[in-house]
N, CA, C, O and CB atoms as a CASP TS submission, in Angstrom:
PFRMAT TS
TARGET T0000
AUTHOR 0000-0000-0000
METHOD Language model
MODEL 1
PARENT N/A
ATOM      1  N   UNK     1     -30.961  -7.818  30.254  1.00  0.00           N
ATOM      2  CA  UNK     1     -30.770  -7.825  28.820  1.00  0.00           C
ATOM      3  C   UNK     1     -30.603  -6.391  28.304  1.00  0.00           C
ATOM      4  O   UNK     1     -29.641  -6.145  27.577  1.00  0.00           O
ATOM      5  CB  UNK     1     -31.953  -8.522  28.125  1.00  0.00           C
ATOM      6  N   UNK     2     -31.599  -5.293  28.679  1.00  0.00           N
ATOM      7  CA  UNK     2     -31.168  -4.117  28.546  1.00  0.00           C
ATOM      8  C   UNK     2     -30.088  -3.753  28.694  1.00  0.00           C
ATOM      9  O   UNK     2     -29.624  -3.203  27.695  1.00  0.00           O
ATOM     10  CB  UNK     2     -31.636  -3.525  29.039  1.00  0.00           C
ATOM     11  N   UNK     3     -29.164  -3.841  29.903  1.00  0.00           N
ATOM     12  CA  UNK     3     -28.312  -3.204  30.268  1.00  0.00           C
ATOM     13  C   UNK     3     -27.237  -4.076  29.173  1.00  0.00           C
ATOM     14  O   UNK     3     -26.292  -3.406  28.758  1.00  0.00           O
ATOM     15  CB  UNK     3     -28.189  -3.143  31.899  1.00  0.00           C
ATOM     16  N   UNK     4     -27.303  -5.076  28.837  1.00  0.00           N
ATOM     17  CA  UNK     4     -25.865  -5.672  28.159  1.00  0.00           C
ATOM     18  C   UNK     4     -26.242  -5.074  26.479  1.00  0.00           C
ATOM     19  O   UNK     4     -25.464  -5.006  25.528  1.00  0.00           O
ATOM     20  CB  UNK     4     -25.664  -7.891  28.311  1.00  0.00           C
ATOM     21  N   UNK     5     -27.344  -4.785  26.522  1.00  0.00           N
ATOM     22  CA  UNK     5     -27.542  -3.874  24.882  1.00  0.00           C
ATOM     23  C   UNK     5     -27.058  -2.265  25.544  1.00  0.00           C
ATOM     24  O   UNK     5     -27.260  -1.784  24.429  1.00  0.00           O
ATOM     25  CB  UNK     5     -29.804  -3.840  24.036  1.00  0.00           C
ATOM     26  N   UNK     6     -26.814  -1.609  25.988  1.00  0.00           N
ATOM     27  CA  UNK     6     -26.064  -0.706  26.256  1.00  0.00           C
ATOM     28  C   UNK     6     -24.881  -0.585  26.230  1.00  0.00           C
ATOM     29  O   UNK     6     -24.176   0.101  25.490  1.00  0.00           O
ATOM     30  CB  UNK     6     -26.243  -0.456  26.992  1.00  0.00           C
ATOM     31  N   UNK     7     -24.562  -1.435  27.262  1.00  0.00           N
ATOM     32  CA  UNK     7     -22.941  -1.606  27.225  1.00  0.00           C
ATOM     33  C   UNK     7     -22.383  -2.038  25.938  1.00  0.00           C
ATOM     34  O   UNK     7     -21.246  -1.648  25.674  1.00  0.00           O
ATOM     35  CB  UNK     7     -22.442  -2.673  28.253  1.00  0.00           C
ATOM     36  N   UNK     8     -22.907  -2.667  25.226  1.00  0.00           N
ATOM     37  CA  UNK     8     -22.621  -2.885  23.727  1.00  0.00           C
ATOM     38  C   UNK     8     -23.366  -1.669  22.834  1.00  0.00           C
ATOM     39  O   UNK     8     -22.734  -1.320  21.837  1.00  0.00           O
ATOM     40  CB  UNK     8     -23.231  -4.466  23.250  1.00  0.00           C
ATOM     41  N   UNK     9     -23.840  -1.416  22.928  1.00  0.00           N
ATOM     42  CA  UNK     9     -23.950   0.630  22.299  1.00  0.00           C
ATOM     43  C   UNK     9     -23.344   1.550  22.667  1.00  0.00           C
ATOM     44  O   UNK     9     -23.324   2.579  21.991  1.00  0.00           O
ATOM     45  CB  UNK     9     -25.115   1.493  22.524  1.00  0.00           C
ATOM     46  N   UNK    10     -22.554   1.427  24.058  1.00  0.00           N
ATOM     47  CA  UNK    10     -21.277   1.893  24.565  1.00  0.00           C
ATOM     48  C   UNK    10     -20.041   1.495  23.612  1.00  0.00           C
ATOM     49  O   UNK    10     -19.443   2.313  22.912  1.00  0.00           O
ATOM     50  CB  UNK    10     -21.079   1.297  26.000  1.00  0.00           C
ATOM     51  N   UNK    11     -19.845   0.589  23.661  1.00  0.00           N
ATOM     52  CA  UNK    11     -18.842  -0.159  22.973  1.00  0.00           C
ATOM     53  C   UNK    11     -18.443   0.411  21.632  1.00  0.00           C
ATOM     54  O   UNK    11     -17.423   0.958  21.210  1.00  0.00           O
ATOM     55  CB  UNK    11     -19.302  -1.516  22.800  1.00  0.00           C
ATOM     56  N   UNK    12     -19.941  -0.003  20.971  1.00  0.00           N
ATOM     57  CA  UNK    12     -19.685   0.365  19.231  1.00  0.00           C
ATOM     58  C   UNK    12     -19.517   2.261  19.368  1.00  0.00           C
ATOM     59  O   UNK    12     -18.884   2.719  18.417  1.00  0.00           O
ATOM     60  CB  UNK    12     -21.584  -0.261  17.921  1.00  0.00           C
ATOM     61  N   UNK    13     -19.792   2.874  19.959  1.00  0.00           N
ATOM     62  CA  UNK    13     -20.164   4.271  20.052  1.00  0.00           C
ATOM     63  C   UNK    13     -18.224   4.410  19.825  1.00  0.00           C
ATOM     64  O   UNK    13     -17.473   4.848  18.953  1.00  0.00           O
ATOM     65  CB  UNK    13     -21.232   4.934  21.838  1.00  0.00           C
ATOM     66  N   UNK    14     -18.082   3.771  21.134  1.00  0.00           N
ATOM     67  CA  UNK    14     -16.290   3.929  21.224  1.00  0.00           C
ATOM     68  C   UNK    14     -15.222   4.065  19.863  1.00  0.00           C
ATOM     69  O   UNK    14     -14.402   4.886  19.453  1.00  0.00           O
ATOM     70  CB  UNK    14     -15.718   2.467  21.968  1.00  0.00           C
ATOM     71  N   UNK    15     -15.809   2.631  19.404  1.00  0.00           N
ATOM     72  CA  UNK    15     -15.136   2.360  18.199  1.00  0.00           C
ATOM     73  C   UNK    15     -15.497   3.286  17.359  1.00  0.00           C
ATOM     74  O   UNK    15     -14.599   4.020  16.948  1.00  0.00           O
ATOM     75  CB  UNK    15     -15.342   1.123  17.663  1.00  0.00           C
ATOM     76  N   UNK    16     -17.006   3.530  16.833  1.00  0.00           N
ATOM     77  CA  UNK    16     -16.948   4.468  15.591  1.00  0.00           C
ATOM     78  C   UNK    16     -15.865   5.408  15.749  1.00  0.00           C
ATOM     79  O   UNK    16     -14.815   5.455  15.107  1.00  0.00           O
ATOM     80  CB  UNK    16     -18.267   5.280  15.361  1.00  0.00           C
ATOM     81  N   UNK    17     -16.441   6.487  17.116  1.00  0.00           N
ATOM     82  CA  UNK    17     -15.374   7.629  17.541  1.00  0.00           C
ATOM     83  C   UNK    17     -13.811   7.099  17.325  1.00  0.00           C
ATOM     84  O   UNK    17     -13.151   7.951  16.730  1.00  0.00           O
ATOM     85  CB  UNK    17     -15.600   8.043  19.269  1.00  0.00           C
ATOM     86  N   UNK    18     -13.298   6.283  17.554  1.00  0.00           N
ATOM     87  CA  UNK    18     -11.689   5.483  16.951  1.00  0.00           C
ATOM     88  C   UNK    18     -11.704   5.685  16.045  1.00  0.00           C
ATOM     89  O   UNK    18     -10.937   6.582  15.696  1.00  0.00           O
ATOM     90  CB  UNK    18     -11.261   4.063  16.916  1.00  0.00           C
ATOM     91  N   UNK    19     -12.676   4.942  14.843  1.00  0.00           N
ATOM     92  CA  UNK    19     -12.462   5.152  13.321  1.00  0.00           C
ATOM     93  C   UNK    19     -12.636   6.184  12.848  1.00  0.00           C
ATOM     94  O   UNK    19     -11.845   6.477  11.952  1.00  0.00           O
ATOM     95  CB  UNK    19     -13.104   4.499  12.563  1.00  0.00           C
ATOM     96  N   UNK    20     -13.516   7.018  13.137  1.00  0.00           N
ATOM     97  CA  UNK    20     -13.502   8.590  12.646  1.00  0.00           C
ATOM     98  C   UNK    20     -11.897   9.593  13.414  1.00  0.00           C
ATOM     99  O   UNK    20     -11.371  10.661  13.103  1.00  0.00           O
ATOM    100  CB  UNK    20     -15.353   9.406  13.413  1.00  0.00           C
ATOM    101  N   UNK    21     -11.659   8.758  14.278  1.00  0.00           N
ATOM    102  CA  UNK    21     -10.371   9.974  14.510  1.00  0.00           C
ATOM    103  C   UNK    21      -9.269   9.024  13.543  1.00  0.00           C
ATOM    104  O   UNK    21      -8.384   9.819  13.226  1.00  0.00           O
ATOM    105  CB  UNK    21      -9.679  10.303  16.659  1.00  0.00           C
ATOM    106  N   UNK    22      -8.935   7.600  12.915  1.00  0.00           N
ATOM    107  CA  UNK    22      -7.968   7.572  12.411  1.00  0.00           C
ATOM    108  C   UNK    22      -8.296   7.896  10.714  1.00  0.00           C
ATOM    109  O   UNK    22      -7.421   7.820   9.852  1.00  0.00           O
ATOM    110  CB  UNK    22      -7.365   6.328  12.865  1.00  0.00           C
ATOM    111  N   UNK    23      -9.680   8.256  10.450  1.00  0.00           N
ATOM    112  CA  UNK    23      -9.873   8.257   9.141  1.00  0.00           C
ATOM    113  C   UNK    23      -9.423   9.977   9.180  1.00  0.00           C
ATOM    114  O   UNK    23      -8.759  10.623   8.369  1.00  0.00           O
ATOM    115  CB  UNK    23     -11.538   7.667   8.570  1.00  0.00           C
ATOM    116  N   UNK    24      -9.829  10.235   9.976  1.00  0.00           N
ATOM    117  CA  UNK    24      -9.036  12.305   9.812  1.00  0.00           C
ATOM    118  C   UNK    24      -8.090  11.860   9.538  1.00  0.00           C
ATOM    119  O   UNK    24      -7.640  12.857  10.103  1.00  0.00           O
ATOM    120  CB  UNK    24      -8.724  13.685  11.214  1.00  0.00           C
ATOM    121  N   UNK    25      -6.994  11.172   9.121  1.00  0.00           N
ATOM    122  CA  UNK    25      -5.133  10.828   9.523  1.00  0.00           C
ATOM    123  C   UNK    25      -4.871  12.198   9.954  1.00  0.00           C
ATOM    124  O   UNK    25      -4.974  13.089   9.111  1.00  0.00           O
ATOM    125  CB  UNK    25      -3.810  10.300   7.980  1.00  0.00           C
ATOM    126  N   UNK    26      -4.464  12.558  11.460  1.00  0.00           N
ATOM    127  CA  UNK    26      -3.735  13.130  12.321  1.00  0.00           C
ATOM    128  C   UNK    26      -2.662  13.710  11.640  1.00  0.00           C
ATOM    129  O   UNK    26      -2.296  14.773  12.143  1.00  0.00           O
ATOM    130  CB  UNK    26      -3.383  12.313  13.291  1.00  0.00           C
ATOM    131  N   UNK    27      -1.876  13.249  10.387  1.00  0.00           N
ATOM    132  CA  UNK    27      -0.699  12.624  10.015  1.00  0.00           C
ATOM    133  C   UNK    27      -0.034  12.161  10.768  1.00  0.00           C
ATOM    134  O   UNK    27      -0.353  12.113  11.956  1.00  0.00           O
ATOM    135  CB  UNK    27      -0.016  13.178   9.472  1.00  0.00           C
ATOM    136  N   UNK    28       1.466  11.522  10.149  1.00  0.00           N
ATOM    137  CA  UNK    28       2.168  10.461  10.650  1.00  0.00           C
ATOM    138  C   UNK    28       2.190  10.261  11.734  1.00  0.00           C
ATOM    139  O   UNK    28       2.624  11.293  12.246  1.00  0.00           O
ATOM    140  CB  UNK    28       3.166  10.405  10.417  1.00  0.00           C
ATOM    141  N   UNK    29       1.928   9.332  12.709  1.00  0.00           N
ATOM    142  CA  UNK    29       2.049   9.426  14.210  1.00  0.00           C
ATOM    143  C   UNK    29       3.662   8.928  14.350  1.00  0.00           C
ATOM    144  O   UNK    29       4.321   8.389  13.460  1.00  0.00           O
ATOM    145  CB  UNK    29       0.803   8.348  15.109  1.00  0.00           C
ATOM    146  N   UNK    30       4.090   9.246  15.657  1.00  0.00           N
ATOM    147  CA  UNK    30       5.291   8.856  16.033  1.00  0.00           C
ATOM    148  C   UNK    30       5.482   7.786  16.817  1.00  0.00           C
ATOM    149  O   UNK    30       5.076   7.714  17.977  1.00  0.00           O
ATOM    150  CB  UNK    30       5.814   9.721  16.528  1.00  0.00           C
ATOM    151  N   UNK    31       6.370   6.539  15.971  1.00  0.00           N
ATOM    152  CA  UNK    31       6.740   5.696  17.014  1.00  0.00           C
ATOM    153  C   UNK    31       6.310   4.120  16.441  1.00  0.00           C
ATOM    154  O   UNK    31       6.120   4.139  15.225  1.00  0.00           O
ATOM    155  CB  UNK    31       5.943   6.208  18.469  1.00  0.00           C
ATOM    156  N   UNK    32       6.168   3.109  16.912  1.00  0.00           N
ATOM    157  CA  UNK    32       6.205   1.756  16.464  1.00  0.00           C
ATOM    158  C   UNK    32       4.575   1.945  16.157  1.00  0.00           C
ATOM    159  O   UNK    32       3.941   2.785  16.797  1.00  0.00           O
ATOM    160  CB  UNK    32       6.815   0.453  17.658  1.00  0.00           C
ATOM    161  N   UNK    33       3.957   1.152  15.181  1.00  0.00           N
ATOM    162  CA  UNK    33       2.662   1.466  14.828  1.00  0.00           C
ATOM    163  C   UNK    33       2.045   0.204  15.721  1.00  0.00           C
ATOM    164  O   UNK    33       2.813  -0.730  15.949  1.00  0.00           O
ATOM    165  CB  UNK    33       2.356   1.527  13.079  1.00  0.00           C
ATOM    166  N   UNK    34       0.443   0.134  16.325  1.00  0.00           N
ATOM    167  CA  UNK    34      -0.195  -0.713  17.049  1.00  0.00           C
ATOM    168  C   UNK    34      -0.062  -1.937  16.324  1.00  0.00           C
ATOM    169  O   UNK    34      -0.039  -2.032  15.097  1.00  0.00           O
ATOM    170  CB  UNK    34      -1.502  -0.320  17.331  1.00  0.00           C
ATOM    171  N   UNK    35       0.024  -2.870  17.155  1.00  0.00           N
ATOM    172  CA  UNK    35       0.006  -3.971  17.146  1.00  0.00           C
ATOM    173  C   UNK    35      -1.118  -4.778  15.589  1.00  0.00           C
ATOM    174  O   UNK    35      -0.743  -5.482  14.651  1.00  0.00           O
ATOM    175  CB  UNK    35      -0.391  -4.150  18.697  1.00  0.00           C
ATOM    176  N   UNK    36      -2.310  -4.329  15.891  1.00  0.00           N
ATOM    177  CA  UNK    36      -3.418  -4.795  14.830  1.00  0.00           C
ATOM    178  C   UNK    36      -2.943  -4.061  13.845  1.00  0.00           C
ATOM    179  O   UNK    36      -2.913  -4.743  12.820  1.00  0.00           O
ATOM    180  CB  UNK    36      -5.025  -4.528  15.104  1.00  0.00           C
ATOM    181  N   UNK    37      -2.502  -2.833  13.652  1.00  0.00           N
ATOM    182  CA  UNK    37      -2.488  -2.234  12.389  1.00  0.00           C
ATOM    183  C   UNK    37      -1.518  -3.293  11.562  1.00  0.00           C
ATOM    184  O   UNK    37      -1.834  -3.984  10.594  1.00  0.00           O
ATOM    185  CB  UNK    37      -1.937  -0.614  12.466  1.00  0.00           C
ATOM    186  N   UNK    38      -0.239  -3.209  12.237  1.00  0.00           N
ATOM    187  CA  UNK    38       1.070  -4.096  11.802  1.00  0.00           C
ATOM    188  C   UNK    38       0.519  -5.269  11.132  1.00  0.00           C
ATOM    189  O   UNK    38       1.115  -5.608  10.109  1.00  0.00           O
ATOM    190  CB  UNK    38       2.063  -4.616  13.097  1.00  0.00           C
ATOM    191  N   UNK    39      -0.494  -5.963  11.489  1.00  0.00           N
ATOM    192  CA  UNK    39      -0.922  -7.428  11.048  1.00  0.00           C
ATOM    193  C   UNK    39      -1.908  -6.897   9.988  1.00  0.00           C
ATOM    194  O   UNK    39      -2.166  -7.899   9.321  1.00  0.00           O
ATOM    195  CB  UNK    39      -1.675  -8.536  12.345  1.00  0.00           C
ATOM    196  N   UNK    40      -2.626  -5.816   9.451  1.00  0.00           N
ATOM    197  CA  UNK    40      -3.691  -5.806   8.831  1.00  0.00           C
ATOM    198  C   UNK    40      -2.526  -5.256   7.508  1.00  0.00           C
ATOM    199  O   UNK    40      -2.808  -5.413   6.320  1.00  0.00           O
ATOM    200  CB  UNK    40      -5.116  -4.856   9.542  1.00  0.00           C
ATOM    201  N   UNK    41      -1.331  -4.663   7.935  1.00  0.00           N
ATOM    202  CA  UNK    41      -0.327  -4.311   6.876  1.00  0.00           C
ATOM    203  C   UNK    41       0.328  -5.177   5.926  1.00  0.00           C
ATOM    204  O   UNK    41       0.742  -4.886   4.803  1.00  0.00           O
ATOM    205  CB  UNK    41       0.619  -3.795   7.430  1.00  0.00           C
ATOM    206  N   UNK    42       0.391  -7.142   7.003  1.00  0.00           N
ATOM    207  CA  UNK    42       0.896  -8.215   6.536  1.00  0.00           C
ATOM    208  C   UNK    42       0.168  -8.293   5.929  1.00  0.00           C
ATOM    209  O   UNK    42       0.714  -8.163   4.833  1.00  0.00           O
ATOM    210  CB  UNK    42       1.218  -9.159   7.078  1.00  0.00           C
ATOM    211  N   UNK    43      -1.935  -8.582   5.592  1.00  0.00           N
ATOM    212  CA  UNK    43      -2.248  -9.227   5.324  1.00  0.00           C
ATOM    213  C   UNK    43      -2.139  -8.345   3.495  1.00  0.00           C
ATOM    214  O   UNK    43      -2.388  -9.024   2.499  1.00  0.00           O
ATOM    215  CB  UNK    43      -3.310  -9.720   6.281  1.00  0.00           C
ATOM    216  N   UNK    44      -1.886  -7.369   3.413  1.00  0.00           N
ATOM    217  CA  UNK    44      -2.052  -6.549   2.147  1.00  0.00           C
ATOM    218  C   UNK    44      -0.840  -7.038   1.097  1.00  0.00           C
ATOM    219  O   UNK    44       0.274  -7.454   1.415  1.00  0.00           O
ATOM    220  CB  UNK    44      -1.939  -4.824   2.528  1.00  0.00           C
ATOM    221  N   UNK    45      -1.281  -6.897   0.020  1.00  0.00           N
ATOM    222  CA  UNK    45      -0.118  -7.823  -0.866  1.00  0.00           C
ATOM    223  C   UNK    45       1.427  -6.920  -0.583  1.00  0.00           C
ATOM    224  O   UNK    45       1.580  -5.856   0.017  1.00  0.00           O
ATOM    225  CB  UNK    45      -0.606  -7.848  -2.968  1.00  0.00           C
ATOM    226  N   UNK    46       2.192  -7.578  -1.091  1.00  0.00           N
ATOM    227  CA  UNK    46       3.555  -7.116  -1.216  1.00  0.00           C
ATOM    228  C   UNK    46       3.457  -5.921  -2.112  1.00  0.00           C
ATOM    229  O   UNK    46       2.512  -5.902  -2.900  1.00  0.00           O
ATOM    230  CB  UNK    46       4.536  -8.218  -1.778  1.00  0.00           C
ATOM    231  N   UNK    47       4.380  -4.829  -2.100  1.00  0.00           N
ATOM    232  CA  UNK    47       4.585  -4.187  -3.299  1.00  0.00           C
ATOM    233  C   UNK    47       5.763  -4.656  -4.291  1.00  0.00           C
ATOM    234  O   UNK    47       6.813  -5.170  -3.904  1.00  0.00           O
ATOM    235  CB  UNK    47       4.763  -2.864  -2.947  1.00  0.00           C
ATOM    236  N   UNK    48       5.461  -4.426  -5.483  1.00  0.00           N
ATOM    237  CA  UNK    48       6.750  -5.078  -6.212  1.00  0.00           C
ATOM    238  C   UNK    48       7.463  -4.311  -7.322  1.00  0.00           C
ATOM    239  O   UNK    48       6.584  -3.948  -8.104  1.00  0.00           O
ATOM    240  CB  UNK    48       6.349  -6.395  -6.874  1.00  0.00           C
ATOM    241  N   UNK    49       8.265  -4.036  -7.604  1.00  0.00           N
ATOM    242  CA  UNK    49       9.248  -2.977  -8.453  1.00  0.00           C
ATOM    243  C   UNK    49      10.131  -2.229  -7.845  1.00  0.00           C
ATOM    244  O   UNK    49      10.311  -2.323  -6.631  1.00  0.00           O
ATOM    245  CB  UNK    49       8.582  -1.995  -9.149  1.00  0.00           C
ATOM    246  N   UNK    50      10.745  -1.453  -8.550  1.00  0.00           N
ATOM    247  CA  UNK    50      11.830  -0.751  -8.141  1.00  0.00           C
ATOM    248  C   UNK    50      11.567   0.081  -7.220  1.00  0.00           C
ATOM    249  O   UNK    50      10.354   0.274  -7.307  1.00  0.00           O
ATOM    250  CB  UNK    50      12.411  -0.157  -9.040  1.00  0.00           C
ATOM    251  N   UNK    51      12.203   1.014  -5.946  1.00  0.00           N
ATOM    252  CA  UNK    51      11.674   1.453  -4.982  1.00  0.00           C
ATOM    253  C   UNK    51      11.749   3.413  -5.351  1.00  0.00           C
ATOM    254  O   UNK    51      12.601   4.206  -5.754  1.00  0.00           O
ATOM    255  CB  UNK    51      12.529   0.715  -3.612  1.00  0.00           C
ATOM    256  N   UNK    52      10.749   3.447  -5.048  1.00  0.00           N
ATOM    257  CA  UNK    52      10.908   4.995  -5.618  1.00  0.00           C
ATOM    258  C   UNK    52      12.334   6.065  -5.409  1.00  0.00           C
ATOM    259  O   UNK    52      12.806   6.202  -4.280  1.00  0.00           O
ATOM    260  CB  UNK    52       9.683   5.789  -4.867  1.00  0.00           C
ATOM    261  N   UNK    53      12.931   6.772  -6.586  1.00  0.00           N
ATOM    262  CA  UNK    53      13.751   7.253  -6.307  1.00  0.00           C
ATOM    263  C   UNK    53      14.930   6.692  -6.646  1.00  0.00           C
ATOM    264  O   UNK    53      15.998   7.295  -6.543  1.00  0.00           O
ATOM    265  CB  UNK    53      13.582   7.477  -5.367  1.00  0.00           C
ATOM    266  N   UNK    54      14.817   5.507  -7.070  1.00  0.00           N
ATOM    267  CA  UNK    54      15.747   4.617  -7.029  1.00  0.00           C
ATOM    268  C   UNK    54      16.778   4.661  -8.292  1.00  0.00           C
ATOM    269  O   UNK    54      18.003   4.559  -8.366  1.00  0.00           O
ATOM    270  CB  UNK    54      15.064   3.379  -6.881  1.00  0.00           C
ATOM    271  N   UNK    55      15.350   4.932  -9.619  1.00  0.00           N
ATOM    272  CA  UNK    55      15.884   4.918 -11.149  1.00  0.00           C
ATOM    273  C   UNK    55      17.217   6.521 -11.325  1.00  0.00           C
ATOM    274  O   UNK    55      18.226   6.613 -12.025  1.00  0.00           O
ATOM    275  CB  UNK    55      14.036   5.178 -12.433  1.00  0.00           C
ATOM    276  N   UNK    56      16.658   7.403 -10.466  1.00  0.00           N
ATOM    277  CA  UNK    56      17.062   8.700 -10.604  1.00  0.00           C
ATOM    278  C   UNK    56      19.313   8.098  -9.884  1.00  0.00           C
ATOM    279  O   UNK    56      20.521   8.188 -10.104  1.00  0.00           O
ATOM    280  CB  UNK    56      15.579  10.113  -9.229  1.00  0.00           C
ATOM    281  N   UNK    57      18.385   7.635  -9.135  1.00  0.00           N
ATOM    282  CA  UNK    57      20.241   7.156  -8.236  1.00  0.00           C
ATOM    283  C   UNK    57      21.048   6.522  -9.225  1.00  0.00           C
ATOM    284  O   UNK    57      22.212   6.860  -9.441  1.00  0.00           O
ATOM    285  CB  UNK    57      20.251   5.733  -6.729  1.00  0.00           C
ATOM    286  N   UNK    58      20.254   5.300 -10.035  1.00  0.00           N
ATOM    287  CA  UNK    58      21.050   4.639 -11.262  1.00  0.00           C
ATOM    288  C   UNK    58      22.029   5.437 -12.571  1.00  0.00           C
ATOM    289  O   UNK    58      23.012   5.016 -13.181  1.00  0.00           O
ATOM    290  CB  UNK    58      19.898   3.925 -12.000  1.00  0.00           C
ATOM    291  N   UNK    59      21.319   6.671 -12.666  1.00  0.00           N
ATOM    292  CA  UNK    59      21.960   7.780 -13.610  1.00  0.00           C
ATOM    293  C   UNK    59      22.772   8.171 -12.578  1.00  0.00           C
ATOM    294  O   UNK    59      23.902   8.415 -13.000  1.00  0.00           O
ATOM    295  CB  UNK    59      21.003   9.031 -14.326  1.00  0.00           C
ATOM    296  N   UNK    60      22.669   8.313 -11.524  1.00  0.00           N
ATOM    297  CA  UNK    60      23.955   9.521 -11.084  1.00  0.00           C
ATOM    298  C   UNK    60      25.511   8.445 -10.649  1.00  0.00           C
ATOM    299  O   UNK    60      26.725   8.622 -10.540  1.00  0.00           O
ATOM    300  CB  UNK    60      23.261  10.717  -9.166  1.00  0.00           C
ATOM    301  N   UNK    61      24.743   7.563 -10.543  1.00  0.00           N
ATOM    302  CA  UNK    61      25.996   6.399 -10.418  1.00  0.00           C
ATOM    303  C   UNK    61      26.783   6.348 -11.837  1.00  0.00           C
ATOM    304  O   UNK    61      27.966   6.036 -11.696  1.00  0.00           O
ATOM    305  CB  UNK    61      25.317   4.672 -10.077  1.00  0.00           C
ATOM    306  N   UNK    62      26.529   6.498 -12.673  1.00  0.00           N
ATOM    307  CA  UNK    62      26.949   6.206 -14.050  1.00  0.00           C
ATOM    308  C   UNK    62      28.090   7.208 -14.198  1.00  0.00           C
ATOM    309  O   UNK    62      28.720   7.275 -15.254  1.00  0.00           O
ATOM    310  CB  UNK    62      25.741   6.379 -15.192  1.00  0.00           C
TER
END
């Protein structure tokens, strides 16, 4: 029983150290983003309105 409460204080030790290196943001990393992130991105609402930059393009079209 000891030893499987270790290996699971191993475990969580891991993860914190994960979350503290993606909460520094590195900045942008390069390349297709992980798998879980991608799905935790679906679950966040849509954004909705015009896309930035966009209003400025409408005047120069004119």
């Amino acid at each position: 029983m000891i030893e499987e409460l270790r290996s699971e204080l191993t475990q969580v030790n891991q993860a914190i150290i994960g979350l503290e290196q993606l909460a520094q943001g590195q900045g942008k990393g390069r390349g297709r983003p992980p798998a879980w992130m991608k799905e935790a991105e679906a679950d966040a609402p849509k954004k909705r309105g015009r896309p930035p930059g966009k209003k400025n393009q409408d005047k120069l079209e004119r």
